[in-house]
C-alpha positions in Angstrom: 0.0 0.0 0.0 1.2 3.6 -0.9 2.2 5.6 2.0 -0.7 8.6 2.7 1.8 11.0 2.7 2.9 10.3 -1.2 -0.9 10.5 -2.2 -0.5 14.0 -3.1 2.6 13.0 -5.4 0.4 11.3 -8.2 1.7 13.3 -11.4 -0.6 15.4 -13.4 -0.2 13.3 -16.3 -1.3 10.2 -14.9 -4.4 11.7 -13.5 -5.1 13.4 -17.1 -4.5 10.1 -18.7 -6.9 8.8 -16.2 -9.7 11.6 -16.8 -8.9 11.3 -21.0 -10.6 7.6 -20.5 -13.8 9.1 -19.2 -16.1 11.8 -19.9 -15.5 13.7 -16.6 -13.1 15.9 -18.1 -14.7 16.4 -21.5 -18.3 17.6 -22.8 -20.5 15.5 -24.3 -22.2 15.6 -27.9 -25.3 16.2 -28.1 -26.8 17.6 -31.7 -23.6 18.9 -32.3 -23.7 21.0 -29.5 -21.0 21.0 -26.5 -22.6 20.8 -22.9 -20.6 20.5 -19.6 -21.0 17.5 -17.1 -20.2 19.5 -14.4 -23.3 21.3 -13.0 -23.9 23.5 -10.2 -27.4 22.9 -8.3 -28.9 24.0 -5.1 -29.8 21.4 -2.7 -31.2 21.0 1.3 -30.0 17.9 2.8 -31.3 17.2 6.4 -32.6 21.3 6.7 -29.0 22.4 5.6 -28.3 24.5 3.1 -25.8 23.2 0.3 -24.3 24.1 -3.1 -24.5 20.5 -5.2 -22.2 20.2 -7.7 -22.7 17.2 -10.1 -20.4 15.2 -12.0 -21.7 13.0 -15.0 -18.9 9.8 -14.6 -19.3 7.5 -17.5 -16.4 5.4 -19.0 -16.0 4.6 -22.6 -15.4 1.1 -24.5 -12.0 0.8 -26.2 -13.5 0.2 -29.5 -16.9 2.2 -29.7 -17.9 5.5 -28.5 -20.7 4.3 -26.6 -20.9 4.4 -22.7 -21.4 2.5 -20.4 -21.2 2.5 -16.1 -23.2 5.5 -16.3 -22.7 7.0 -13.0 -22.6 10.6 -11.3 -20.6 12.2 -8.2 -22.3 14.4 -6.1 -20.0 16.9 -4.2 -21.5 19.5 -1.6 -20.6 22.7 -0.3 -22.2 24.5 3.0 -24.0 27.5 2.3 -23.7 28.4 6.1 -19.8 28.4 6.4 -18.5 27.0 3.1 -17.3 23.5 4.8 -16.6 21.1 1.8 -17.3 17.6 2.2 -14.1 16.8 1.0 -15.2 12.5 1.0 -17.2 13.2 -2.0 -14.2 15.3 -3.6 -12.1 12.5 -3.2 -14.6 9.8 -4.8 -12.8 11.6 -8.2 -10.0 9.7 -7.4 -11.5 6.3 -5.9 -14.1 6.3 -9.4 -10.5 6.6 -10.9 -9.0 3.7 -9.7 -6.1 6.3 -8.6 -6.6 5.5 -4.7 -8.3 3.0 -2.6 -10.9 3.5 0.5 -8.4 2.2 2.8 -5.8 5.0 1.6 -8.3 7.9 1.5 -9.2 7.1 5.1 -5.5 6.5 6.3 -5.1 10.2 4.2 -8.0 11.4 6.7 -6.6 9.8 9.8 -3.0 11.4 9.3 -3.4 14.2 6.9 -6.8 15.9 8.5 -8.0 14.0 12.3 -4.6 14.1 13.6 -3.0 17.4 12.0 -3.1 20.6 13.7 -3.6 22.7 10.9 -7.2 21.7 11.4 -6.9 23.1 15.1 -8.0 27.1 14.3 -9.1 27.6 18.2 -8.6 25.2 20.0 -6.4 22.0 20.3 -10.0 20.5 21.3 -11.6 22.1 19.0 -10.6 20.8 15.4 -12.0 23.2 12.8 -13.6 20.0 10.5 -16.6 18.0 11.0 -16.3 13.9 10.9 -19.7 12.9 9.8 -18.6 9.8 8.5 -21.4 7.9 10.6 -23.9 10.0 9.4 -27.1 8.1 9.1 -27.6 10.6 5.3 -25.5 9.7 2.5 -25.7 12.5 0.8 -23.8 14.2 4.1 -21.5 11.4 5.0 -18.1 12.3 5.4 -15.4 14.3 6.2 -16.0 18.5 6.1 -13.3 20.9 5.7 -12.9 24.3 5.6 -13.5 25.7 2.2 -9.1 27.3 1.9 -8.2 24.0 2.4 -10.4 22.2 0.5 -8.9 24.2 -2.7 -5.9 23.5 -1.5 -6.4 19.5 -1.4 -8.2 19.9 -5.1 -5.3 21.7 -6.3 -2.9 19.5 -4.7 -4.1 16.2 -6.0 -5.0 18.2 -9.7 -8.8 17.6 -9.6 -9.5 21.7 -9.4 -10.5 22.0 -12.9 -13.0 19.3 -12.8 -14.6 20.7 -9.9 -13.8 24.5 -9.8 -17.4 25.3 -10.3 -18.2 24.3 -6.8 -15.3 26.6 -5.4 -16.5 29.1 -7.2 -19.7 29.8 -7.1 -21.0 32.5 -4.5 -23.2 30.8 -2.1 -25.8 33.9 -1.6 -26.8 33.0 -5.2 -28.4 29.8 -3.5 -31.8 30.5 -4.8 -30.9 31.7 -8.1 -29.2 28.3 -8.7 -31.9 25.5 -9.8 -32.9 22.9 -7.4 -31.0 19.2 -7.5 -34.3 17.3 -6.6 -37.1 19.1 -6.0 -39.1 16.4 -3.9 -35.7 15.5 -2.4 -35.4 19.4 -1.8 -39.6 19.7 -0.6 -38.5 16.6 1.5 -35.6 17.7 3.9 -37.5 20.8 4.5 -40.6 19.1 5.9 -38.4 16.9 8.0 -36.4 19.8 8.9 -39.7 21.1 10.6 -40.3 18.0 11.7 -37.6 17.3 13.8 -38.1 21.4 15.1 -40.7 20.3 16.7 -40.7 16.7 17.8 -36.4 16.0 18.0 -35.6 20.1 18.9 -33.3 19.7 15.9 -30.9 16.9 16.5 -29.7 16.5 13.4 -29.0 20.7 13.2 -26.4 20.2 15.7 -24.2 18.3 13.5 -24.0 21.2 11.0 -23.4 23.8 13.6 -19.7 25.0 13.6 -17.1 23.1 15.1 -16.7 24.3 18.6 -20.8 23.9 18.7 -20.5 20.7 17.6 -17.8 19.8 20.4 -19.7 20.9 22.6 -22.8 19.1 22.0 -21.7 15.5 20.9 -19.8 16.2 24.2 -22.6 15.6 26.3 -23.9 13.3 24.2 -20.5 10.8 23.4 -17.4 12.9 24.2 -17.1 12.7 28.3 -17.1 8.6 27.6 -14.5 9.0 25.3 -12.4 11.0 28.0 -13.0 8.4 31.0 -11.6 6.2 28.5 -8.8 7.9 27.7 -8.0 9.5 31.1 -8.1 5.4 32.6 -5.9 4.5 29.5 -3.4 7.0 30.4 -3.7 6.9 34.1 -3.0 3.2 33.4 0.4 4.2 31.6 1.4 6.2 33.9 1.1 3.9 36.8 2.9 1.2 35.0 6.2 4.1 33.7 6.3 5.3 37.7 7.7 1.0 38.2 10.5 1.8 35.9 13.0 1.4 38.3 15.5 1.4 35.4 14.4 5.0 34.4 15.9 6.9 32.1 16.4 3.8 30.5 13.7 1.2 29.5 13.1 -2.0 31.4 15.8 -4.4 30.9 14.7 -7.9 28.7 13.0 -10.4 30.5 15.5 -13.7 30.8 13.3 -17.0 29.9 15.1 -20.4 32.1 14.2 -22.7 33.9 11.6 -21.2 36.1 9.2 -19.5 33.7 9.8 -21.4 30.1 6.6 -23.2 30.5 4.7 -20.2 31.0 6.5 -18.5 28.2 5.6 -21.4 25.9 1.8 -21.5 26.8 1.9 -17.7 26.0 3.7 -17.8 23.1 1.3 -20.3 22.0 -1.8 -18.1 22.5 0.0 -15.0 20.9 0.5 -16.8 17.7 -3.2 -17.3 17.5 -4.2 -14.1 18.8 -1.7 -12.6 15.7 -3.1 -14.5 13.2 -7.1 -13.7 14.4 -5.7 -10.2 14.1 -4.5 -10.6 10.7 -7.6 -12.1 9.4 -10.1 -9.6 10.4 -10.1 -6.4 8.7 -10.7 -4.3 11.5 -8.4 -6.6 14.2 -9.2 -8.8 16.9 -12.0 -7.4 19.8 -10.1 -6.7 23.0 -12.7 -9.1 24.4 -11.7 -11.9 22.3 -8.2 -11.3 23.5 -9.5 -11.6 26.7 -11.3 -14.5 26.6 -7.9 -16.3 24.9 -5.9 -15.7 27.6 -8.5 -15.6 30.6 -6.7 -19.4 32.0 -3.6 -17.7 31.9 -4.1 -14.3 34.0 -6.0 -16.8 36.1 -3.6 -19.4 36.7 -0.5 -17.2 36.7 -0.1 -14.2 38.4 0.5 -10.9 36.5 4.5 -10.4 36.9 4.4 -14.0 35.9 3.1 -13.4 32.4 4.6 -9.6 31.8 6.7 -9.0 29.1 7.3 -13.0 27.8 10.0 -12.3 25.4 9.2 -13.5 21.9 12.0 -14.2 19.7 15.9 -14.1 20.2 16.4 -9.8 20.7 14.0 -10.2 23.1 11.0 -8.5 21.5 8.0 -8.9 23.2 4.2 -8.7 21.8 4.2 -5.3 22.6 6.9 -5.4 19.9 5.5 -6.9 17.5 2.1 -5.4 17.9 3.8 -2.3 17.5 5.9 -3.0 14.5 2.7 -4.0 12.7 0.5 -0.9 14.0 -2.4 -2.8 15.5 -4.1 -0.6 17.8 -6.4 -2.8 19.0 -3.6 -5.4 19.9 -1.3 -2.5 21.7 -4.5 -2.0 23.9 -5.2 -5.3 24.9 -1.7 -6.7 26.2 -1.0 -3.1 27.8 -4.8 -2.9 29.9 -4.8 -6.8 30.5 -1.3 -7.1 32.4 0.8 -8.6 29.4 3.3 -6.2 28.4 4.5 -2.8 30.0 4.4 -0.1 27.4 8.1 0.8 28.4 9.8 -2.9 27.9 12.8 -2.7 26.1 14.3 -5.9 23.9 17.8 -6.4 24.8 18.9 -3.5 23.1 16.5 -1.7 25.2 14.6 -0.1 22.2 11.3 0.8 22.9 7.9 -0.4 21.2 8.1 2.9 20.1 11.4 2.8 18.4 9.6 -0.7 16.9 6.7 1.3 15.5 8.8 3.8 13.8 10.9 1.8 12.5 8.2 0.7 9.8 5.7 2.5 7.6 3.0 0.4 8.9 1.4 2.6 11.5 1.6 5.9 9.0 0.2 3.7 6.0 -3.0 2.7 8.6 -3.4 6.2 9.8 -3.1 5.4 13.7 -0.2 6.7 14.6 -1.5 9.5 16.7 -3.5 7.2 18.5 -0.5 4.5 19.3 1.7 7.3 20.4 -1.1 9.7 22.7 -2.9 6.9 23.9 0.0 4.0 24.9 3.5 4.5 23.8 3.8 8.3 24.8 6.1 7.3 27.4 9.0 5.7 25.3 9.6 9.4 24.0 11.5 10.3 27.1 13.3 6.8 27.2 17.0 5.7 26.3 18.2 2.4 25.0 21.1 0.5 26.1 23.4 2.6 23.8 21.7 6.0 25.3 20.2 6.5 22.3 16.9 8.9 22.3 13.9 8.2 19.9 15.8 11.1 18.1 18.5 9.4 17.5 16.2 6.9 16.1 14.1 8.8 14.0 17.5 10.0 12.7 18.9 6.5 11.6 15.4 6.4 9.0 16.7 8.8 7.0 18.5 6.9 4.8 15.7 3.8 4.9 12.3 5.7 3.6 10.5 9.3 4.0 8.7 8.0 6.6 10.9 9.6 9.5 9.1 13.2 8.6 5.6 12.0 9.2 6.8 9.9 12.8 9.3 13.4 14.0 6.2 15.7 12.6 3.6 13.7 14.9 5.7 13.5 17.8 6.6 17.0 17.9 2.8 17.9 17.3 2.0 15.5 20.2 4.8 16.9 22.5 3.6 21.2 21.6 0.0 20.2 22.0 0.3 18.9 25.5 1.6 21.6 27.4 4.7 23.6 28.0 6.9 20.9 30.5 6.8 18.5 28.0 8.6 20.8 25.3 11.1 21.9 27.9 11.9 18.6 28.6 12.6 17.5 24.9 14.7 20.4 25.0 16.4 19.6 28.5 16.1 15.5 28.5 16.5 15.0 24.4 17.2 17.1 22.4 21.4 17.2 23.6 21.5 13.4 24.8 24.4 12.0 23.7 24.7 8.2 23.1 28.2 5.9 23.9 29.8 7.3 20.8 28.7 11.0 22.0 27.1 11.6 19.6 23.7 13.6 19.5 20.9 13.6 17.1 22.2 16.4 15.5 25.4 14.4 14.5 23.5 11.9 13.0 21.5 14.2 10.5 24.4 15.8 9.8 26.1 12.4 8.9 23.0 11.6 7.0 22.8 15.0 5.5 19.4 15.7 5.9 18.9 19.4 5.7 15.1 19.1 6.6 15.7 17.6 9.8 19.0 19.7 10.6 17.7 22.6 10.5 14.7 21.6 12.2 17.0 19.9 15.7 18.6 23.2 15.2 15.3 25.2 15.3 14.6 23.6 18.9 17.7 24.9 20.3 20.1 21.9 19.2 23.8 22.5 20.6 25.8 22.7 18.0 29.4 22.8 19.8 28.7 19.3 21.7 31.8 17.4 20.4 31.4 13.5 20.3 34.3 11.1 21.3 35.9 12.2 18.2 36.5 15.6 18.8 33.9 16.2 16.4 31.1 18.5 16.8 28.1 19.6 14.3 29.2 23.6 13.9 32.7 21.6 11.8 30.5 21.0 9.1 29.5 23.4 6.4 26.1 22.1 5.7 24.9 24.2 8.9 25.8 27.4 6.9 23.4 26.0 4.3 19.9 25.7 6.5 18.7 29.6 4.9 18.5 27.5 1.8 16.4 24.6 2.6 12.7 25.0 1.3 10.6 24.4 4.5 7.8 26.5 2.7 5.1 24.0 2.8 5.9 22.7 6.2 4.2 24.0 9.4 5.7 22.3 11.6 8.4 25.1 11.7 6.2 27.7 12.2 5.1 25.4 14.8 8.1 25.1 16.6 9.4 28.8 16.6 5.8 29.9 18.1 5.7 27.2 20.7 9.6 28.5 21.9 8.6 32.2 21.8 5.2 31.6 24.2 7.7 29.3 26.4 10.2 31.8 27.0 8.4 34.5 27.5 6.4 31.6 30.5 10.4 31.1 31.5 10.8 34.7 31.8 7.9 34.9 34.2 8.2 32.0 35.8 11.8 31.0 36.3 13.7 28.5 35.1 10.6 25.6 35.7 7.2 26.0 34.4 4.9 26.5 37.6 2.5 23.4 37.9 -1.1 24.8 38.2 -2.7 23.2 41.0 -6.0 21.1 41.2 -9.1 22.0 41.9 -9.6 20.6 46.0 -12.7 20.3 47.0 -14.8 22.5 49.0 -15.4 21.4 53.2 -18.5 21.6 54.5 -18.9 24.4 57.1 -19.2 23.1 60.5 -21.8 23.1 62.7 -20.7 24.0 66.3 -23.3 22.8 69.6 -22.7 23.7 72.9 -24.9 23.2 75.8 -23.5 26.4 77.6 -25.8 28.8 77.9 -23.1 31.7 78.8 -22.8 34.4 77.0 -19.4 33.0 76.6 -20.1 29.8 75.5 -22.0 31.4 73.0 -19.4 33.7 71.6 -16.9 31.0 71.4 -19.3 28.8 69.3 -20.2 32.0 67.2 -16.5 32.5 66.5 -16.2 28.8 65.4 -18.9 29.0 63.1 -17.6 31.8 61.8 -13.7 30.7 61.3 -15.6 27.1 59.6 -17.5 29.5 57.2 -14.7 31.5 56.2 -12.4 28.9 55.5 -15.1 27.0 53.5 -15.6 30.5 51.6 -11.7 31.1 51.1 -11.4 27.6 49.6 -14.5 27.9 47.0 -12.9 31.7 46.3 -9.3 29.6 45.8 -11.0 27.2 44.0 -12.2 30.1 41.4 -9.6 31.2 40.7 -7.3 27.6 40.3 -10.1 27.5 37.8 -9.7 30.7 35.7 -5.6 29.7 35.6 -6.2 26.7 34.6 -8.4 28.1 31.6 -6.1 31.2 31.1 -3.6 28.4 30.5 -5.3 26.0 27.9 -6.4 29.4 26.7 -2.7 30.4 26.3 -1.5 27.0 25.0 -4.0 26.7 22.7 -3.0 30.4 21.4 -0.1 28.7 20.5 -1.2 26.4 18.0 -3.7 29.4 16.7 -0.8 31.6 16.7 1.5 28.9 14.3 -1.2 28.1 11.8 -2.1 32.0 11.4 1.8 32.6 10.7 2.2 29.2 8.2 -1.0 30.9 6.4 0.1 34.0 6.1 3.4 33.1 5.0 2.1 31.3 2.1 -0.5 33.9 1.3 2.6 36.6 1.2 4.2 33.8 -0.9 1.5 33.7 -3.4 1.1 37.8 -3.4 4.7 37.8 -4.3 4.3 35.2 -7.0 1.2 37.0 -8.2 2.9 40.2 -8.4 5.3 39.0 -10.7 3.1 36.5 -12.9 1.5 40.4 -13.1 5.0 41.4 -14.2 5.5 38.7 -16.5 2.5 39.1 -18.2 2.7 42.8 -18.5 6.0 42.5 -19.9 4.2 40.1 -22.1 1.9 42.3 -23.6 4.1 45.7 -23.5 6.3 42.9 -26.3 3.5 42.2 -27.9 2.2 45.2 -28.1 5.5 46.6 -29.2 5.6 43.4 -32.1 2.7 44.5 -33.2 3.6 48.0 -34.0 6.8 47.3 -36.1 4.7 44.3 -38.0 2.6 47.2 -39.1 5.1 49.2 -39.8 7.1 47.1 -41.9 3.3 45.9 -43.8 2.7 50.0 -44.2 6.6 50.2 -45.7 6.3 47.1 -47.7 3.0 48.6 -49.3 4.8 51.9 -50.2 7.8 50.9 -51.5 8.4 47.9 -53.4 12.1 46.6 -52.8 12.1 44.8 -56.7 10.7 47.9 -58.2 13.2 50.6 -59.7 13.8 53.1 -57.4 13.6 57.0 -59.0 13.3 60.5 -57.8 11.5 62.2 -60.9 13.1 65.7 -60.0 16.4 64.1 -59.9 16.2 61.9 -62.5 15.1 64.8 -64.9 17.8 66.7 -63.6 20.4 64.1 -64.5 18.7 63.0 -67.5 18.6 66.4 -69.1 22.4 66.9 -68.3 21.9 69.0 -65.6 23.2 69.3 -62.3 21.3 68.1 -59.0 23.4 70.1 -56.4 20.4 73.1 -56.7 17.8 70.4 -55.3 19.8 70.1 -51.8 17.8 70.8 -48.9 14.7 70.9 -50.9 11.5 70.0 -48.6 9.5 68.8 -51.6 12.6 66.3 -52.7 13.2 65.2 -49.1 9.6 64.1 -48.9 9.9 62.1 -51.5 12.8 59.7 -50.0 12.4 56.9 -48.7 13.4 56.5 -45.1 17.2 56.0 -44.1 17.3 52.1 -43.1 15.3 51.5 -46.9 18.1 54.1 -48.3 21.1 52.1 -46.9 19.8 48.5 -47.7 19.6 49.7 -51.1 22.8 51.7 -51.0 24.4 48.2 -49.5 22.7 46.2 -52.2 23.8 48.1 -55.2 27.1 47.8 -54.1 27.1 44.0 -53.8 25.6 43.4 -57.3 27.8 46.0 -58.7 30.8 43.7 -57.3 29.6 40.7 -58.6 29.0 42.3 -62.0 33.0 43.8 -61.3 34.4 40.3 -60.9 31.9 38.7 -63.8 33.6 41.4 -65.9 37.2 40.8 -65.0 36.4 36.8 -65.7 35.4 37.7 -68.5 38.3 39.9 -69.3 40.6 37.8 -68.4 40.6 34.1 -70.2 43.5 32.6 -68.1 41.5 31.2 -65.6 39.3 29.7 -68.5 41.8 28.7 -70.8 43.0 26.7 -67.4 39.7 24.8 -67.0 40.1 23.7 -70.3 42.9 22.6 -70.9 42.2 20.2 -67.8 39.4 19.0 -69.5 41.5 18.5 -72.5 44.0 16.7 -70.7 41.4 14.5 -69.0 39.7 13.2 -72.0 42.8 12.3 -74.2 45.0 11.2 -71.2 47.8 13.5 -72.2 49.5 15.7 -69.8 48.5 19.5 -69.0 51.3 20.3 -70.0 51.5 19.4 -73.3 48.1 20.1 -74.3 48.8 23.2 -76.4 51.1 21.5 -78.5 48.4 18.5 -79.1 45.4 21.2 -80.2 46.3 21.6 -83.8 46.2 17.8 -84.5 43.3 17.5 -82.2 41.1 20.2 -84.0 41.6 18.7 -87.6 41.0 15.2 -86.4 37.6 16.5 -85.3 36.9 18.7 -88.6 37.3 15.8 -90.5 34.9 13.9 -88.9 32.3 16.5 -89.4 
């Protein structure tokens, strides 16, 4: 399978071979008459407000002209924000053959879920709708702002198929004619409908983003987080055991004492594997479960942890890792079979495993792997101190795949918070391994400029030397970085804007980022009894009660304001992300200003030459109808002049003369080409003159045809001429 990342890389001419087989990209006959298969409708699908664009798709057989697998693409566009449903734009490419489903939707997972380009608020808040459960067909699938649906149309060169849709203005929806008219008469009575019986259920999906998130968070979303909060307060738990830390946890050693278990294990895994490799969507945590349930009964859990699998020690966690399978990863980890920070014997993590491979960025679940199980392993060292730098570093060479893994792990770290980019910077970034050498060595030794410049855009050392004496400012590729196109990666802009907001927090805050405490909870105000009836008895309860109520009051005031940091803080973080995307998109708009200015250049220049072209063409058709180069050239007053025997000299200077010349470059072409046919007449004269060039020719000839020397030619004439009168 291609990798989702080389989607975008299919060339324009294989896609226009691809279209010059159907009728997408042509018009149809009809009469003799051209019409377009591309047509702009207005439609209403579920009480929402679309632009339809539809595509006739028919192919062609090879011999005839007549079609067959008539079919049609509908494409829609919101009215209400002009969100694309960018699922139908792709089915272009899917009716083409060009893509499959699986890689469109690993394209989605990697290029769209996960990517914080999408993330315009908030990192909670991802500006796209995922309606690809929608119980309507017709608004199934994946919405997208409308900037960056051109962008994907351009990229993957399906614009001028569908450019009507882009652009069209959307307040001409009722001037446009309706798709279906029942369908159309249709949504708006259930639209109504569900006004009044289901308070618009189906509305919410449509609203913006952050709407959305906020409603399918009461409905589904505060699930999703209790899973994902006990998934990662799971991890946690298990990465505080690492007794071993920074390092991973050493290779489990199978003897005498625990080779039966490891066989029964084994056993299982291998089925487990293969059940996972059979069913498209992997095996059900329960079935895992359920293989192993006489196991976790009959052993205990540290019995069972971490069985290694094959000679380097891999364990299942490995191997599940290796071949992306999310579902796998989550079982062994929440089941007690394998601690997400096991190393093999050369201590790499599952991590290093995963990236190691294409597999996890070909399925698209990379994000999840890393955020939900394997986030720990970023912070780990193997037994050679190497970081999952330095490992992401030895891909280079291997595949393209280390940009997407480094580009989702640096997203993941920024997202999070603050502490866990300083401690990339402080824990990572500079580790040196038992050579002493940093990750910066190695993509200097690889000579990767891309991922140079971006270890040096975190704040890489460049004077650490290595055991060598050899340190990354030696080599003259640094002075290079200016020149490395990182245009169309926002990963940079990502990285300078996350630095700036953390030290201008470091600046405030010292030299650590100040953790934000939790919200405590609130104690209930006391209730003081006493059974004196003094006046001081009384006071002293009075005084209780009142201490009780104001500390009860100081902590729910405390607790306000833990509250407003806590949101000032995502509020900040999150500006972050806002802050990155605003600056990649204004750096490419400025880009393509610039470019636009000059293609205005270029084309001005254009038609200031053609312009210019067109004035001497005319020129030289006015010239060539006034005076004839072949015909003989005479100035009457002149030539009377000269003809009568008279002299000229009087008609110097004379206006009426002048006016009657021909301009000066006509003057001295003809000047120039009298005097080249008067020297050829000059020599034809002189040959003609002069026979001793002739008379040299023929004796030659003489000499050739009667085989007797040049030389003696002239005394062979005389007998040669009668011979030939006398055979006359």
């Amino acid at each position: 399978m291609d990798s989702p990342i080389n989607l975008g890389d299919l060339t324009t001419q294989s896609i226009q071979q691809r279209l010059f087989e159907t009728h997408i990209n042509n018009k149809s006959k009809s009469d003799g008459n051209c019409t377009s298969l591309a047509t702009i409708y207005s439609a209403i699908y579920s009480g929402i407000k679309t632009i339809q664009l539809t595509l006739k798709f028919s192919t062609k057989k090879s011999t005839t002209d007549v079609e067959e697998n008539q079919d049609e693409i509908i494409i829609l566009r919101r009215v209400q924000d002009s969100f694309v449903n960018v699922s139908q734009l792709f089915e272009i490419l899917i009716k083409l053959d060009l893509i499959s489903v699986g890689q469109l939707n690993n394209f989605f997972d990697n290029e769209i879920i996960s990517k914080l380009r999408y993330f315009g608020s908030s990192s909670k808040n991802p500006q796209y709708l995922d309606l690809r459960n929608h119980e309507n067909i017709y608004i199934k699938g994946i919405w997208i702002p409308y900037d960056k649906a051109v962008d994907l149309a351009l990229k993957f060169d399906i614009y001028e198929i569908t450019k009507k849709l882009f652009l069209v203005d959307v307040h001409d929806f009722d001037k446009l004619p309706k798709a279906n008219k029942r369908l159309y008469q249709e949504d708006d009575d259930d639209d109504d409908d569900d006004d009044d019986s289901n308070e618009g259920d189906d509305k919410h999906v449509f609203d913006s983003p952050s709407k959305k998130q906020k409603v399918e968070k009461k409905i589904r979303i505060d699930k999703n987080s209790e899973n994902i909060d006990a998934n990662r307060q799971l991890v946690d738990s298990l990465t505080l055991k690492n007794s071993n830390h920074p390092y991973t946890l050493p290779s489990i050693v199978i003897d005498d004492s625990n080779s039966e278990i490891a066989n029964e294990i084994k056993a299982k895994l291998g089925e487990v594997f293969k059940r996972d490799d059979e069913q498209p969507s992997g095996i059900l945590f329960d079935d895992v479960k359920s293989t192993f349930v006489d196991q976790l009964t009959k052993y205990s859990s540290e019995a069972i942890l971490d069985i290694p699998l094959d000679p380097k020690g891999q364990t299942a966690l490995h191997f599940a890792s290796s071949l992306a399978s999310l579902n796998l990863i989550a079982a062994f980890i929440k089941l007690g079979l394998n601690s997400p920070i096991r190393g093999n014997i050369d201590g790499e993590s599952p991590l290093v495993s995963c990236i190691q491979v294409t597999n996890s960025m070909e399925k698209g679940n990379f994000t999840k792997i890393l955020s939900n199980w394997l986030y720990p392993n970023i912070w780990l060292l193997d037994n050679k101190k190497r970081t999952i730098l330095h490992h992401l570093t030895l891909q280079i060479d291997k595949n393209e795949s280390y940009r997407f893994y480094t580009t989702k792990i640096l997203e993941y770290i920024i997202s999070n918070n603050d502490q866990y980019l300083l401690d990339l910077r402080s824990k990572v970034l500079n580790a040196q391994d038992e050579q002493g050498n940093t990750a910066l060595h190695y993509a200097i030794e690889k000579e990767s400029k891309w991922f140079i410049k971006l270890l040096v855009n975190l704040g890489a050392d460049i004077s650490i030397t290595n055991k060598r004496d050899i340190k990354p400012s030696d080599f003259e590729i640094l002075r290079d970085l200016d020149s490395t196109d990182t245009n169309n990666d926002s990963i940079f802009e990502l990285i300078s804007t996350s630095l700036e907001f953390l030290n201008k927090r470091l600046e405030i805050g010292g030299p650590k980022i100040p953790a934000i405490e939790d919200v405590k909870e609130v104690p209930t105000p006391k209730i003081f009894e006493t059974e004196e009836s003094s006046t001081s008895g009384r006071i002293f309860q009075s005084i209780q009660q009142l201490l009780s109520n104001t500390n009860a009051e100081y902590e729910g005031i405390l607790n306000s304001k833990r509250e407003q940091i806590k949101s000032l803080d995502k509020t900040l973080h999150d500006a972050t992300i806002v802050t990155a995307n605003n600056r990649f998109n204004s750096k490419k708009i400025t880009e393509k200003l610039i470019k636009l200015d000059n293609l205005k250049l270029q084309v001005a220049n254009v038609t200031d030459k053609l312009a210019l072209s067109k004035q001497e063409l005319d020129e030289e058709i006015d010239e060539s109808k006034e005076y004839d180069a072949d015909e003989p050239f005479v100035i009457p007053p002149i030539f009377d002049k000269l003809k009568a025997g008279e002299s000229a000299q009087e008609l110097i200077g004379d206006e009426s003369v002048l006016k009657q010349l021909q301009p000066a470059p006509i003057l001295k072409a003809r000047i120039k080409a009298y005097k080249e046919i008067n020297a050829k007449l000059e020599q034809e004269l002189q040959s003609l003159v002069d026979y001793t060039d002739l008379t040299s020719k023929f004796k030659k000839v003489v000499s050739v045809c009667t085989n007797v020397d040049v030389n003696e030619v002239d005394e062979f004439l005389d007998g040669l001429l009668e011979a030939v009168e006398g055979q006359q």
